[in-house]
C-alpha positions as CSV (number, residue, x, y, z in Angstrom):
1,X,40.5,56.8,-32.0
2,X,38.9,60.4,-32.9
3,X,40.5,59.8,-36.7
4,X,40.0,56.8,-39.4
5,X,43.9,55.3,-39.9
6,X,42.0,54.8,-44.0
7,X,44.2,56.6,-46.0
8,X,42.1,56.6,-49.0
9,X,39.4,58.1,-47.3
10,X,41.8,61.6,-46.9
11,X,43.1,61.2,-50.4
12,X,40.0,60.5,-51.6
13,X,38.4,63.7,-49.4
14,X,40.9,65.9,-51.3
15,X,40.9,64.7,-53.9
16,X,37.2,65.5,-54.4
17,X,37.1,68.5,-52.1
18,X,39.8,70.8,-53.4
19,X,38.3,71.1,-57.2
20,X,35.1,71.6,-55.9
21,X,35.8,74.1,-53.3
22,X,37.7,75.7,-56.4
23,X,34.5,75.9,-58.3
24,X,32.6,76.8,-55.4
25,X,35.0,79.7,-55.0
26,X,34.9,81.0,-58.7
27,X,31.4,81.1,-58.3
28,X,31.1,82.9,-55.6
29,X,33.8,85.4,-56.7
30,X,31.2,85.9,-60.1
31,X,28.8,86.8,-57.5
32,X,31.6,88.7,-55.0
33,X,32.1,90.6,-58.6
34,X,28.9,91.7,-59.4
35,X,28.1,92.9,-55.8
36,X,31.6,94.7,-55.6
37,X,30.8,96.8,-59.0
38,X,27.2,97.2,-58.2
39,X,28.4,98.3,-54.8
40,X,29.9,101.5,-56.3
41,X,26.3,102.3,-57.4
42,X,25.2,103.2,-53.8
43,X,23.3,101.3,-50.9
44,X,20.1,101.4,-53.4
45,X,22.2,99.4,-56.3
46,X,22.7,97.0,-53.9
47,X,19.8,96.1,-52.2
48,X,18.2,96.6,-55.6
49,X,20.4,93.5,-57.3
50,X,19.8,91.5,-53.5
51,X,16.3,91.7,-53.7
52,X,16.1,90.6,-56.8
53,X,18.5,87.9,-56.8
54,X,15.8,86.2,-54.2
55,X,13.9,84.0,-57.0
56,X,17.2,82.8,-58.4
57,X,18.3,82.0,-54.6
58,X,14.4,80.0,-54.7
59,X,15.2,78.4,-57.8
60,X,18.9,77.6,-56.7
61,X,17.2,75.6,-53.7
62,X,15.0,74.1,-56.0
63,X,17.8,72.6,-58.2
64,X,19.8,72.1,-55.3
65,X,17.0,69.4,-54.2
66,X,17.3,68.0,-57.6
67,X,21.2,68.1,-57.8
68,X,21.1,66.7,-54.2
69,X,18.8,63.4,-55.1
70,X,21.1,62.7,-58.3
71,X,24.6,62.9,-56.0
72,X,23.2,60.5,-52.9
73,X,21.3,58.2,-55.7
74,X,24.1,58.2,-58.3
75,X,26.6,58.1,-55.5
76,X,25.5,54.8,-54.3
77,X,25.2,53.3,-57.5
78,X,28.4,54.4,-58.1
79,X,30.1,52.0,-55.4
80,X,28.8,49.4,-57.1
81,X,30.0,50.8,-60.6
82,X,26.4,50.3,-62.1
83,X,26.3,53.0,-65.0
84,X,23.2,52.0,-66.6
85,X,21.3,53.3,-63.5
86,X,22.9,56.6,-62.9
87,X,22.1,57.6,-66.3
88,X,18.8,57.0,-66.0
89,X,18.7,58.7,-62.6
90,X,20.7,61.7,-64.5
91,X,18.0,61.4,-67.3
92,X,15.3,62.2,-64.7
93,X,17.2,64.7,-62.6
94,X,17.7,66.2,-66.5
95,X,13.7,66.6,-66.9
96,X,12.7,68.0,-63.6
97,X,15.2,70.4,-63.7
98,X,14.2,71.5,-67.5
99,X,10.7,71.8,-66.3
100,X,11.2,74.1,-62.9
101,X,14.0,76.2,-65.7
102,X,11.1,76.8,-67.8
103,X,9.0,77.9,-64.5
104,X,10.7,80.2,-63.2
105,X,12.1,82.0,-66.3
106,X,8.5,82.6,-67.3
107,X,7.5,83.9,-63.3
108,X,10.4,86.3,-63.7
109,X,10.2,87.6,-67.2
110,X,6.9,88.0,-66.8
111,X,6.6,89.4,-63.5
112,X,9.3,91.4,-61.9
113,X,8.1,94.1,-60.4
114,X,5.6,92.1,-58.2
115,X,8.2,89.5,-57.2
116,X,10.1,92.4,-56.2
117,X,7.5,94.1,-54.1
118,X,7.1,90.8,-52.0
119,X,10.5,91.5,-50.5
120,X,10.3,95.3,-50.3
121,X,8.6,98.4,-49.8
122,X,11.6,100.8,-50.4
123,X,10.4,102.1,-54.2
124,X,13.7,102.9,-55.1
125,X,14.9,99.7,-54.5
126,X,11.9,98.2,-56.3
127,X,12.6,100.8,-59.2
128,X,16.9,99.4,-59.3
129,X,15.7,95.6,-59.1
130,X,12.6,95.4,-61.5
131,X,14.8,95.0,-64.7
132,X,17.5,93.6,-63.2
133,X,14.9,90.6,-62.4
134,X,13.6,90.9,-66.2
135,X,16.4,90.4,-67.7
136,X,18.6,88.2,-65.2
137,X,15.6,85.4,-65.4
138,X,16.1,84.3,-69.0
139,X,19.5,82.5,-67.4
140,X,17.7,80.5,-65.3
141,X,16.6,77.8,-67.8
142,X,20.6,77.6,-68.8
143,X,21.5,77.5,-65.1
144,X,19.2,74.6,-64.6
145,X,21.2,72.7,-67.0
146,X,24.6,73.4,-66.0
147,X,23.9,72.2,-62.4
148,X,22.3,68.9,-63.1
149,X,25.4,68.3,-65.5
150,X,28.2,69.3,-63.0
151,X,26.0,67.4,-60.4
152,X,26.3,64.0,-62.7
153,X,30.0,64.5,-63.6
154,X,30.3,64.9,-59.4
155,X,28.6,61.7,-58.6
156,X,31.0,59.4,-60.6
157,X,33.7,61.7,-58.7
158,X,34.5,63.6,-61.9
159,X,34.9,66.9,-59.6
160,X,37.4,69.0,-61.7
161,X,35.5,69.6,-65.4
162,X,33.0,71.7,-62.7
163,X,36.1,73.7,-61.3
164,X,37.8,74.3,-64.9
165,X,34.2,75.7,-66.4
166,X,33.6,78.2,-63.5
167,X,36.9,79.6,-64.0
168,X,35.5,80.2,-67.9
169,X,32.3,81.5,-66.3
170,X,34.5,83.9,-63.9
171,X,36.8,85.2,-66.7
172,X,33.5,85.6,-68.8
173,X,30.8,87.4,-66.6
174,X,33.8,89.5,-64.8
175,X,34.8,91.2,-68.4
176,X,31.3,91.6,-69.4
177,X,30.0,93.2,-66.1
178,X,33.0,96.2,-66.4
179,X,32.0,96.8,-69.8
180,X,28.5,96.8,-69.7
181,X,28.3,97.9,-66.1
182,X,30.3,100.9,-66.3
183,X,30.1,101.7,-70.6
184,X,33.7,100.4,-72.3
185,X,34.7,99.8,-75.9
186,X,32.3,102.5,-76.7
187,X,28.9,100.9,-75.3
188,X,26.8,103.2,-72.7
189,X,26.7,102.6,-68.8
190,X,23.6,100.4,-68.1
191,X,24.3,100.0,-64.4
192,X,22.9,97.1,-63.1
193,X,21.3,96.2,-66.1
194,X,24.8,95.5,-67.1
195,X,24.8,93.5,-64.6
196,X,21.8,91.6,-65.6
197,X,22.9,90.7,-69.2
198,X,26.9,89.8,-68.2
199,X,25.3,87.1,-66.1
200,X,22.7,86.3,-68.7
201,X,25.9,85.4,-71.7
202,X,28.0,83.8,-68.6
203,X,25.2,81.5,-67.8
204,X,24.6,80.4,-71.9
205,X,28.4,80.1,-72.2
206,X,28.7,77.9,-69.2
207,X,25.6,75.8,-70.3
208,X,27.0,75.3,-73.4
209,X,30.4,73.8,-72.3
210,X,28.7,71.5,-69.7
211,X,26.4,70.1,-72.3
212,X,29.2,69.4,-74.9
213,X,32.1,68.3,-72.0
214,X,29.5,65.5,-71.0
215,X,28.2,64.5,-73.9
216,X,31.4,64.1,-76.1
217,X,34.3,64.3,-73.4
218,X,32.9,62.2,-71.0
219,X,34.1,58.7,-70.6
220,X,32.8,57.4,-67.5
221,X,29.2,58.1,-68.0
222,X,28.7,58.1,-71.8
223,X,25.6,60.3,-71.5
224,X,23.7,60.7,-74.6
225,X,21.1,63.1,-76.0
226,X,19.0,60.0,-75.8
227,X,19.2,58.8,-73.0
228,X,17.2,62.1,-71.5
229,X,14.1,60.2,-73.3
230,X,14.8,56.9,-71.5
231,X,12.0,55.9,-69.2
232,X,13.0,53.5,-65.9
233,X,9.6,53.3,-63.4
234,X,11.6,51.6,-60.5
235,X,14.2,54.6,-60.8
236,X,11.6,57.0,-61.2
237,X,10.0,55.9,-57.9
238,X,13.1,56.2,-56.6
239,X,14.0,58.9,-57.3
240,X,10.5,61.0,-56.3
241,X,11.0,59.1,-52.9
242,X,13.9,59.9,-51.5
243,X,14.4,62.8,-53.6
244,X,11.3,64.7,-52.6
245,X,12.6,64.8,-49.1
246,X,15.7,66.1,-50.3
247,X,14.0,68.8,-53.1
248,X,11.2,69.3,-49.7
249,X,13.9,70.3,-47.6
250,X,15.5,72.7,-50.3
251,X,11.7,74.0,-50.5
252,X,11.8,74.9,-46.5
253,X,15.3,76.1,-46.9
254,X,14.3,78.8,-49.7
255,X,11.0,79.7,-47.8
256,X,13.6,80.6,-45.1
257,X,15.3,82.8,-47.5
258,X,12.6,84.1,-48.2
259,X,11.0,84.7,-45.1
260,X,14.3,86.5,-43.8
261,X,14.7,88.5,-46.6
262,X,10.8,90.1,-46.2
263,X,11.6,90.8,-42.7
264,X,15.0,92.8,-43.3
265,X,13.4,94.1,-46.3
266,X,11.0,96.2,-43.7
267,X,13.6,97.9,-42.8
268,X,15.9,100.7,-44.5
269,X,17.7,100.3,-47.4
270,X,20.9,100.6,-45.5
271,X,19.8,97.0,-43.2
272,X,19.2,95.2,-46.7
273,X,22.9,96.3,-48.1
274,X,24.2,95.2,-44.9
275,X,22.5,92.0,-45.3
276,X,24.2,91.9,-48.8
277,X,27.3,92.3,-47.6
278,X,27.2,90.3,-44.9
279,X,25.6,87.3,-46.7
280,X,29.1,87.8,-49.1
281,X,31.4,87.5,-46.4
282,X,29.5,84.4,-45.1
283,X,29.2,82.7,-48.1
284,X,33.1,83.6,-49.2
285,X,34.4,81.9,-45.5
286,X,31.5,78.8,-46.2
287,X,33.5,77.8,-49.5
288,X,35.8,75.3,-48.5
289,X,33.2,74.5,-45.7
290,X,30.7,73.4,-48.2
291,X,33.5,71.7,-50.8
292,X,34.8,69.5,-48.0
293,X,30.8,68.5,-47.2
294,X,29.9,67.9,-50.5
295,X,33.0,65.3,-50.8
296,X,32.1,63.8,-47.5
297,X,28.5,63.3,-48.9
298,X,30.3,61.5,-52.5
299,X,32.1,59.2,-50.0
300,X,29.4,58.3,-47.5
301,X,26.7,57.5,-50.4
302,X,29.5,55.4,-52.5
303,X,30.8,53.8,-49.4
304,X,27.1,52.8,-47.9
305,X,26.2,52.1,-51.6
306,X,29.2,49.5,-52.1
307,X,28.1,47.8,-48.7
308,X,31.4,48.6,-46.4
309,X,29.1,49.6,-43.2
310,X,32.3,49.0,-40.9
311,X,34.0,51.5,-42.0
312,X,31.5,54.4,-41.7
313,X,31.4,54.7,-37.7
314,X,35.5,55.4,-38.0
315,X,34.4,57.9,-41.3
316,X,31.8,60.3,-38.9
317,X,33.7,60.3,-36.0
318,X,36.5,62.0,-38.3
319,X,34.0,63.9,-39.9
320,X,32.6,65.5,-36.5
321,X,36.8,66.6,-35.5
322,X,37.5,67.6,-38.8
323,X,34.1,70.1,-39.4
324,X,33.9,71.5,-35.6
325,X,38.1,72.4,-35.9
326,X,37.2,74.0,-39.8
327,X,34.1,75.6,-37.9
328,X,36.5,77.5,-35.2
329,X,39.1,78.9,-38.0
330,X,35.6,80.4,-40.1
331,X,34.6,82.1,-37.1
332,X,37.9,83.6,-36.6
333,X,38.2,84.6,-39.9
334,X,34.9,86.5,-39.6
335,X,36.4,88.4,-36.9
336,X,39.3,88.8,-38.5
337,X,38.1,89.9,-42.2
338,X,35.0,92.0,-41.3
339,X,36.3,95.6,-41.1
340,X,38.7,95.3,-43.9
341,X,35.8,93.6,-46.1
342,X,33.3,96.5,-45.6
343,X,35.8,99.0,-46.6
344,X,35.5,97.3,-50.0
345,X,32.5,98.5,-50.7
346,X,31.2,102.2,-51.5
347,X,28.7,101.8,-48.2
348,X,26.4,104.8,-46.7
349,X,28.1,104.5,-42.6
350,X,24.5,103.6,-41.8
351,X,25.0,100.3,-43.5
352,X,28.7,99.9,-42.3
353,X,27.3,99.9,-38.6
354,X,24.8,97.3,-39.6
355,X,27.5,94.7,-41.3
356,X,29.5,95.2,-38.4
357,X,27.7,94.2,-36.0
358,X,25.8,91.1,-38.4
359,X,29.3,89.7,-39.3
360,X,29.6,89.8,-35.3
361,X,26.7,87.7,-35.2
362,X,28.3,85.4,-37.9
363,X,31.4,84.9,-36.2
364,X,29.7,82.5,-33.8
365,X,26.9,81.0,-35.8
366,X,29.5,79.9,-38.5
367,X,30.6,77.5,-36.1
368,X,27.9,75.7,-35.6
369,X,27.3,75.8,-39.5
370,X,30.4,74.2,-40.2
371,X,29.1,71.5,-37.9
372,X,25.8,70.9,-38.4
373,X,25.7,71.2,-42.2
374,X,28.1,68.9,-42.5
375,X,27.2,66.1,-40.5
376,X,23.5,66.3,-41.2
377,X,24.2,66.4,-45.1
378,X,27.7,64.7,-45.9
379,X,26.8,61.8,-43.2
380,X,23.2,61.6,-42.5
381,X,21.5,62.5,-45.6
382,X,24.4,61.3,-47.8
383,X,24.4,58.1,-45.8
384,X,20.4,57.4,-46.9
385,X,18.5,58.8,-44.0
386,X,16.9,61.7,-46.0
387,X,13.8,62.4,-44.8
388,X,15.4,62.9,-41.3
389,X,17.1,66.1,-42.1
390,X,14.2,67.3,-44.0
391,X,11.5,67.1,-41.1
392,X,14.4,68.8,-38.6
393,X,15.0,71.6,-41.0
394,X,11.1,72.1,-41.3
395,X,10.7,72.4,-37.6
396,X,13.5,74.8,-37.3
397,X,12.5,77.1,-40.0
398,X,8.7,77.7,-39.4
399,X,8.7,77.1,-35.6
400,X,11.7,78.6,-34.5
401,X,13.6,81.0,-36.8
402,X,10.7,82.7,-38.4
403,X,8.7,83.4,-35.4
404,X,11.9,84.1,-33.2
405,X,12.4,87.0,-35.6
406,X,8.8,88.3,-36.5
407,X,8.5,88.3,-32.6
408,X,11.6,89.9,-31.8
409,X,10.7,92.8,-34.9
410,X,6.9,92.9,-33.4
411,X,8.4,93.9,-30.2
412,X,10.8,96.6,-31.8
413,X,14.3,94.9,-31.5
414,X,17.4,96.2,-33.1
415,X,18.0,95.0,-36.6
416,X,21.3,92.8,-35.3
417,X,19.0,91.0,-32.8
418,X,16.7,90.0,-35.1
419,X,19.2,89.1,-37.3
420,X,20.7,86.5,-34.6
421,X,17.3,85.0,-33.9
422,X,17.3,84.3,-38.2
423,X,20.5,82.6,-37.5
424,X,19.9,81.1,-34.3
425,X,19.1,77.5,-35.7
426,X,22.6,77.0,-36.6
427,X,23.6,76.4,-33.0
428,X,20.8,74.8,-31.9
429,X,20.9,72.0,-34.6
430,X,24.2,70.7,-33.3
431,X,22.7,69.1,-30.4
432,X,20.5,67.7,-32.8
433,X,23.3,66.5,-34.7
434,X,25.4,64.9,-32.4
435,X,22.9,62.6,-31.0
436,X,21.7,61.5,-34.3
437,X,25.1,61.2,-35.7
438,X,26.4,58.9,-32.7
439,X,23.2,56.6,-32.9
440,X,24.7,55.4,-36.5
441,X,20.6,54.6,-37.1
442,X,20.9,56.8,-40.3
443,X,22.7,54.6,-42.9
444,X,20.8,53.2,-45.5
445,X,21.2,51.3,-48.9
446,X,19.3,52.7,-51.3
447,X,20.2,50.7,-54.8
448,X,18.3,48.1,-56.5
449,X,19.8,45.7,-58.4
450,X,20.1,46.2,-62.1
451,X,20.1,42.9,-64.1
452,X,21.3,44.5,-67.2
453,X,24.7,46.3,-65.2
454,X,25.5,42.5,-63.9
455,X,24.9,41.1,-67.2
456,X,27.2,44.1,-68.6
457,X,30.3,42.9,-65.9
458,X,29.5,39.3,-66.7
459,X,30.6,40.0,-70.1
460,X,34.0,42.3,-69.3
């Protein structure tokens, strides 16, 4: 049998993967917004706002490491309902992420015109991106917060509260970017600055709501102020081990970034807004890709966590169907979406020709994403192997992707060919993923037993 006959495993799947691919799509569509607005600016606007969005894409990875190691840690301990422990593990995932907030508001309020010259050369793309950078940065600290809250609500699968504030956060930052964008109610046109301080005010707002939804909403968790000061060594320990893999891998993953966007950034301005646009389109068609992962992940960690190890060989072989039929529809809808989804935006034709033939390049590798990503994360990582999708992504990125490309530019190849040898490791990693996947080596317990949860259930 390819399918599990557990029917709480698919209620369970949607019932944690619809809200969040909901929240995953509103914030996207805060993104899709800003681009689409900016994109009436010119190819310049919106290379200017990419580039500069590449430290909060380095900081997203960074967070997601840290969101990551509260889901698989909290997630375990969830299947055996032991909330003393995940509030310590969120008090922890709570300090880290304060202190790399902090970080990199500070690099990029500080310096924005040399984080902006790492990725480019173009000066008038540096000139559109320097205060964009300036002033988008102060919201990092306040993104910081949001995530490791949505993250905690997520492990004990509280998935909706997530969904319902980035529908706030949509409403919010899509009214402030036309007015401040384009000059309404009286105030001038600041352009992308706009821009900059609509996301700043969304990113407070939806800070705010997080902080006061968990600590006086909540009823499964009970998280207090307090409790951020709480010490546990044992958790700590944990937490650094298997989470460093986990925030290590998120490292490699945003060196990636990085790296790709330094090499398209040598070209012309009109390869960068194709990169833009292309990267929309991807991430638009990877929503319900990545909500139906992150709900396989919830499921695999509780499941492993509670001790039921029979029923996870029937869970991945579903998984694997499920992701490689979901990969097959993304790639059509690539196909499918890419000339109508160009004509959105206010492009020079050079750029056009480039996101044509990049979204080509998508249609394939989007399979193997679907694939891969899922398996690797919502199975093996979720299931307590960590480190093993950390070393494979490490190998991938620095001794195939990166030099595939810098070769393939070295030896003067087209911009879409280098742009397939950036996104050549999401085929290649699904032979890596079925054999590791179909060993079943890769599930782990990784809870400790808490005295004072037992003594707490001894009581009820």
């Amino acid at each position: 049998m390819f399918f599990t006959r557990d029917k709480d495993f698919y209620r369970t799947l949607v019932k944690l993967a619809i809200p969040i691919s909901l929240q995953n799509a509103v914030t996207f569509s805060v993104s899709f917004a800003d681009n689409l607005m900016i994109g009436t600016l010119g190819d310049s606007a919106i290379s200017g706002v990419y580039v500069g969005s590449q430290l909060q894409t380095v900081l997203q990875m960074f967070v997601g490491g840290i969101e990551g190691a509260i889901l698989i840690l909290a997630a375990q301990y969830w299947g055996r309902r032991d909330t003393s422990s995940i509030k310590k593990i969120v008090a922890i995932g709570v300090r880290f992420a304060l202190a790399v907030g902090v970080i990199a508001t500070l690099i990029a309020f500080t310096f924005p015109g040399p984080i902006m010259t790492v990725f480019t050369n173009d000066a008038s793309v540096i000139e559109v991106g320097t205060p964009y950078v300036r002033i988008v940065g102060v919201s990092y600290l306040f993104f910081c917060i949001s995530q490791v809250m949505v993250a905690s609500m997520r492990s004990v699968e509280t998935a909706k509260i997530g969904m319902y504030v980035s529908f706030m956060t949509l409403f919010t930052n899509v009214l402030l970017n036309y007015i401040l964008i384009f000059g309404k109610l009286g105030l001038p046109a600041l352009g992308v600055s706009g821009a900059a301080i609509a996301t700043l005010i969304s990113r407070i707002f939806e800070a705010a709501v997080m902080v006061i939804y968990v600590r006086f909403a909540d009823k499964k968790l009970r998280f207090r102020f307090s409790d951020i000061l709480k010490r546990d060594r044992q958790l700590l320990h944990d937490f650094i081990k298997y989470g460093l893999p986990i925030i290590g891998g998120q490292v490699v993953w945003a060196a990636n970034m990085m790296g790709q966007t330094m090499i398209l950034g040598r070209f012309s301005a009109g390869v960068i807004a194709a990169t833009s646009i292309t990267g929309m389109l991807h991430n638009m068609i990877y929503i319900w890709m990545n909500g139906f992962s992150s709900a396989v992940g919830i499921i695999t960690g509780k499941t492993v966590g509670a001790g039921q190890i029979e029923k996870i060989r029937p869970y991945s072989r579903t998984v694997q169907v499920i992701f490689l039929g979901i990969g097959v529809i993304s790639g059509a809808l690539v196909y499918l979406l890419k000339t109508p989804f160009i004509s959105l935006y206010n492009a020079s034709p050079e750029a056009v020709a480039y996101s044509e033939q990049f979204m080509t390049v998508i249609t394939f590798t989007i399979v193997g994403t679907c694939y891969q990503a899922a398996c690797l994360f919502g199975l093996v990582k979720s299931g307590g192997d960590i480190s093993f999708v950390f070393k494979n992504d490490t190998i991938f990125v620095f001794l195939v992707v990166l030099p595939s490309a810098i070769i393939a530019m070295w030896l003067g190849a087209p911009p879409w060919v280098v742009f397939a040898c950036l996104k050549c490791d999401q085929i290649l990693k699904c032979f890596v993923a079925v054999v590791k996947i179909n060993r079943y080596n890769w599930m782990k317990n990784l809870t400790r037993d808490n005295p004072d949860a037992e003594a707490a259930e001894e009581t009820t």
